[in-house]
N, C-alpha and C positions, 0 to 999 in steps of 0.2 A: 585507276584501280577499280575493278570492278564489285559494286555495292553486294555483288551475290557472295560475292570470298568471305570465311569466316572472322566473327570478331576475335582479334588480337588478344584477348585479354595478358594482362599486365604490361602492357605499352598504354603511349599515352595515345601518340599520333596512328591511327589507321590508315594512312597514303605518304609517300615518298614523292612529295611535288618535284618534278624537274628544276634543278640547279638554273636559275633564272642567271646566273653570268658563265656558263658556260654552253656551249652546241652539242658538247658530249658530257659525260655523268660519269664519273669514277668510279668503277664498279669494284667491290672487293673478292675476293675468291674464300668462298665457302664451302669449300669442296673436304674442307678436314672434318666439318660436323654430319650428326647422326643425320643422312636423308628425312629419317621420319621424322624433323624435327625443323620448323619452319625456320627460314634464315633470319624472318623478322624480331623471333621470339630469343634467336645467338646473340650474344654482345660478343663484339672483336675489341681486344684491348690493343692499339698500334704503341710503340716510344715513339718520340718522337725529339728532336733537340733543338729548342730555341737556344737567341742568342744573350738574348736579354727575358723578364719575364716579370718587371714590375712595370705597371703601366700607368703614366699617368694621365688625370680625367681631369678634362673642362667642361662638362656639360652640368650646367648653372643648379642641373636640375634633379643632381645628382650629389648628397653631404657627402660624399668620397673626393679625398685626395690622391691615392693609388691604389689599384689594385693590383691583385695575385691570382689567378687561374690554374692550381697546378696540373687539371685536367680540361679537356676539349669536347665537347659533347658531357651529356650528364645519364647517365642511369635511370634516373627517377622519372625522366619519361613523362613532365609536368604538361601538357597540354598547351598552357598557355604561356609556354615560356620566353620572357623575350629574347633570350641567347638564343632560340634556334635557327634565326637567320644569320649568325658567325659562322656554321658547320658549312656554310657554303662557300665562306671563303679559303677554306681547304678543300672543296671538290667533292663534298658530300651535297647531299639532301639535307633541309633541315626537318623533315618527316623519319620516320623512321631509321633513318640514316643516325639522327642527331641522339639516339638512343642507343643503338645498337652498335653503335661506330666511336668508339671511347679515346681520344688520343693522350697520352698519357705524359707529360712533361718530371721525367725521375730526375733530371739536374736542376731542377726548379731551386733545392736549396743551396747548392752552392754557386748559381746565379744571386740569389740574395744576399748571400753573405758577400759576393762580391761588388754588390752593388753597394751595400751599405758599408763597405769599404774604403771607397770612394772619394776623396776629400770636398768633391763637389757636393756630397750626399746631403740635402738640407734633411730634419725629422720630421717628418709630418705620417697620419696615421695611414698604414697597407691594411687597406682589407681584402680578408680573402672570404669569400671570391667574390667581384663586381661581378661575374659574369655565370659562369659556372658552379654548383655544388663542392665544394671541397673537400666535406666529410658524405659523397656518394660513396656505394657500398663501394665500390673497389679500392676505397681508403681503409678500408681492411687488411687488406692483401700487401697494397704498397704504401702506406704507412707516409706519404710526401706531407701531410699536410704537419703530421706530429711532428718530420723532423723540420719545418718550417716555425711553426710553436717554440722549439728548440733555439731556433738561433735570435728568435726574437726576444727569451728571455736572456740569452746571453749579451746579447747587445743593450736590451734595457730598451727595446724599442717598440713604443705605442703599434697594438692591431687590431683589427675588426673581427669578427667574424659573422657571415652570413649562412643561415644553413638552415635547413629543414631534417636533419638527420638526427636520430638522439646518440647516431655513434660519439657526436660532442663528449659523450661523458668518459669517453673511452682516456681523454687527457685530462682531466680535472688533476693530475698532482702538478701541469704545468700551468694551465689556465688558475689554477689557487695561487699559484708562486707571481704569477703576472696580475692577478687584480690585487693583493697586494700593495703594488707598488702602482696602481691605479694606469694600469698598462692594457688592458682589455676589457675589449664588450661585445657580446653577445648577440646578435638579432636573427630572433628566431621567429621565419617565417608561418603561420600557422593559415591556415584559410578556410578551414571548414570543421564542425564540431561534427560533422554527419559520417559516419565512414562512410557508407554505402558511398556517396558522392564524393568522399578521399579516394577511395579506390579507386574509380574509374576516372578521375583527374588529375590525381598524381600517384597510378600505380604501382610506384615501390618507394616512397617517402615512407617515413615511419606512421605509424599509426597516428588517430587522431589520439588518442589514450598517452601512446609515449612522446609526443609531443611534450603533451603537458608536461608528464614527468619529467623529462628533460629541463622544463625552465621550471620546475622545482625544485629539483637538483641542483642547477647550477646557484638558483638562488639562495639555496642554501649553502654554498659553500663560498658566498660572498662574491661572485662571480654576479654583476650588471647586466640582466637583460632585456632587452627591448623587442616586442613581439609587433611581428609584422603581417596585419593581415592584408596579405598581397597575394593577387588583386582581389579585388570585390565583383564581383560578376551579377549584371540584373539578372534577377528571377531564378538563379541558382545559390546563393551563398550570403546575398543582399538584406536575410533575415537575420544576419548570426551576430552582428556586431553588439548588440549587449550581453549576447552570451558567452561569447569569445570574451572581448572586454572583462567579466565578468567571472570565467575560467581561471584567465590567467592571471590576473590581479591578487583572485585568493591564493596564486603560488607564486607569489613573489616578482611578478614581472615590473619593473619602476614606468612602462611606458607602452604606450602603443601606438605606431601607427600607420597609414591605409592607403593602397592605392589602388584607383579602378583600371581595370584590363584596358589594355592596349596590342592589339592583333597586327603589330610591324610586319609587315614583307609578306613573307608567303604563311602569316600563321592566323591569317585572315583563311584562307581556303583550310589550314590544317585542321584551325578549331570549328570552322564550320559544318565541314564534314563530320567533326566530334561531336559536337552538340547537335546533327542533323540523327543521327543515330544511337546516342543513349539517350535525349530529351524532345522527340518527336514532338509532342503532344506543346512546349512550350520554346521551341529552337527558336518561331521566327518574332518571338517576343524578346530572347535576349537577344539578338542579330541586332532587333530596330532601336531595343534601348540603349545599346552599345553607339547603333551609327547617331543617333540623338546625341549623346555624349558628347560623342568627337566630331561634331560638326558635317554630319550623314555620312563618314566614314566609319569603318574598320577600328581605325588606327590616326592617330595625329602625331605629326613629327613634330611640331611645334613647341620650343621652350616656356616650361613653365604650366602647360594647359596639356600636353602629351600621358603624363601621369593623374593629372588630376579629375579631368574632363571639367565640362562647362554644362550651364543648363539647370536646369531646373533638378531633375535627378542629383547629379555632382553635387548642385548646393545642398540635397537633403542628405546625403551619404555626410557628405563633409559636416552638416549639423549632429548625425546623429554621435558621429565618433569623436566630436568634442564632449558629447553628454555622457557616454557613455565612457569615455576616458574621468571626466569628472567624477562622474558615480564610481566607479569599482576602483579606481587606480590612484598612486598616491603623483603620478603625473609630475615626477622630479624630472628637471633638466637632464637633456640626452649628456653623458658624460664626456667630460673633457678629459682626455687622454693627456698622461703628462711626458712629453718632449723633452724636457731638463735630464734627467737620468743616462741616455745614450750616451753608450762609451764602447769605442772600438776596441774589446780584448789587445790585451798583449802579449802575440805569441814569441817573440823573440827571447822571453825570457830573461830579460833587461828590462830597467825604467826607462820608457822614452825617454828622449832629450827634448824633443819638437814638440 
């Protein structure tokens, strides 16, 4: 893509890298939208129908047991997102593609209720989303994630939620019926208290402002949340952790905590090109404190040291956000989700016998 084309604004990514496993690129047809109106700036929402849609995780380096994606690509357009290299294994781009190209899973809840039907089905806690946004704006529209909310309190079964959207509070009379019964928790990613640098990092998250609100909100209505400033970026974001720390603590957040950027697959050229063009003046300062980090790379696939980084930098990040958790936060244990409670309704309208 050529540097002369206009900035995108409200996307994250400005280039559509070539699908590195495929020789051709799955182009979509845009031919229904207004000409004057650039294809990158359309989202196309596809359905799409899995077979299954709980997934389970072993990577060491990940506190998730399963997760829930009810959506394929995200809206929010986060720049440095690690899901963008998934959108390729549907036959997109994870540049501009992974934003504008939405796949939308509407059977999601009655795959889970069938899953947790199951008799194999041991409880352990689903979060949604490991991967994807699940309250992006199109959780408006189709509403998957609430009636997923739905069947978890029905069943009485422990969930996660991960999310940068304040649409959360859109469910607070089921997320209040679930922490209750000490069934839900909250982690709400925040990563920067600057708008100006919100917007052009994650151009359609919620504000930095309703962020906050949001894990005030929830805190206040006895809903558990834990705030995630992910990732920590040098020389962009790198300053903010006692302020952040320090935000959310006075609204009630029990925890926080932090990890530094990791540029997997192709999000090494996407966010380069990003920070080559809104941070000119300091690009090839984060590039080098980044490949410092991960061992003169991008990115480290490596368990354990992939999320964290190493080095000299890592260790001070890592010191400051023990202190600054100290300071502002009352640093209670991430919560234990209680497992006991799960019970498969009875629709037959009789006592079971079994």
């Amino acid at each position: 893509m050529s540097d002369n084309l206009p900035y995108k604004n409200g996307r994250g990514a400005q280039i559509n890298p070539h699908n590195r496993f495929f020789s051709q690129e799955k182009g979509e047809d845009f031919d229904d939208i207004d000409p004057s109106e650039e294809p990158e700036l359309k989202t196309k929402f596809i359905e799409v129908h899995p077979k299954t849609i709980v997934n389970k995780l072993t990577s060491p380096d990940i506190g998730m047991a399963y997760s829930l994606n009810p959506y394929q690509g995200c809206e929010h357009g986060c720049t440095y997102c690690y899901a963008r290299p998934t959108h390729e294994y549907w036959g997109y781009s994870a540049g501009t593609d992974f934003e504008r190209v939405i796949l939308v899973k509407k059977n999601a809840p009655e795959l889970l209720e069938e899953a947790l039907n199951k008799k194999s089905w041991k409880v352990q806690t689903i979060t949604l989303s490991g991967n994807t946004d699940c309250y992006q704006p199109c959780e408006r529209e189709y509403q998957i994630t609430r009636r997923l909310l739905e069947i978890m309190l029905k069943y009485k079964h422990p969930v996660g939620i991960i999310t940068k959207n304040g649409l959360i509070t859109r469910d607070l009379d089921i997320l209040e019926e679930l922490a209750k019964l000490d069934l839900v928790v909250v982690n709400i990613s925040l990563t920067s208290l600057k708008e100006e640098l919100r917007r052009k990092l994650e151009p359609r998250t919620a504000s930095c402002r309703k962020k906050l609100d949001t894990i005030e909100k929830l805190s206040q209505h006895g809903i558990p949340v834990n705030v995630m400033m992910a990732p920590i970026i040098p020389a962009l974001n790198d300053d903010e952790i006692f302020s952040i720390a320090e935000a959310v603590g006075k609204r009630g957040a029990i925890s926080m905590h932090h990890q530094i950027v990791r540029l997997n697959g192709p999000n090494g050229e996407i966010f380069t090109d990003w920070v080559t063009k809104n941070y000119p003046d300091r690009a090839e300062k984060v590039l080098n404190q980044l490949r410092d980090t991960h061992g003169g790379k991008l990115s480290d696939s490596r368990f354990g040291t992939r999320m964290k980084g190493e080095g000299n930098y890592a260790l001070n990040i890592h010191r400051q956000v023990q202190l600054a958790r100290k300071r502002f936060l009352p640093n209670l244990p991430y919560p234990r989700l209680r497992t006991d409670l799960f019970s498969v309704p009875d629709t037959s309208g009789q006592m079971k016998l079994f």
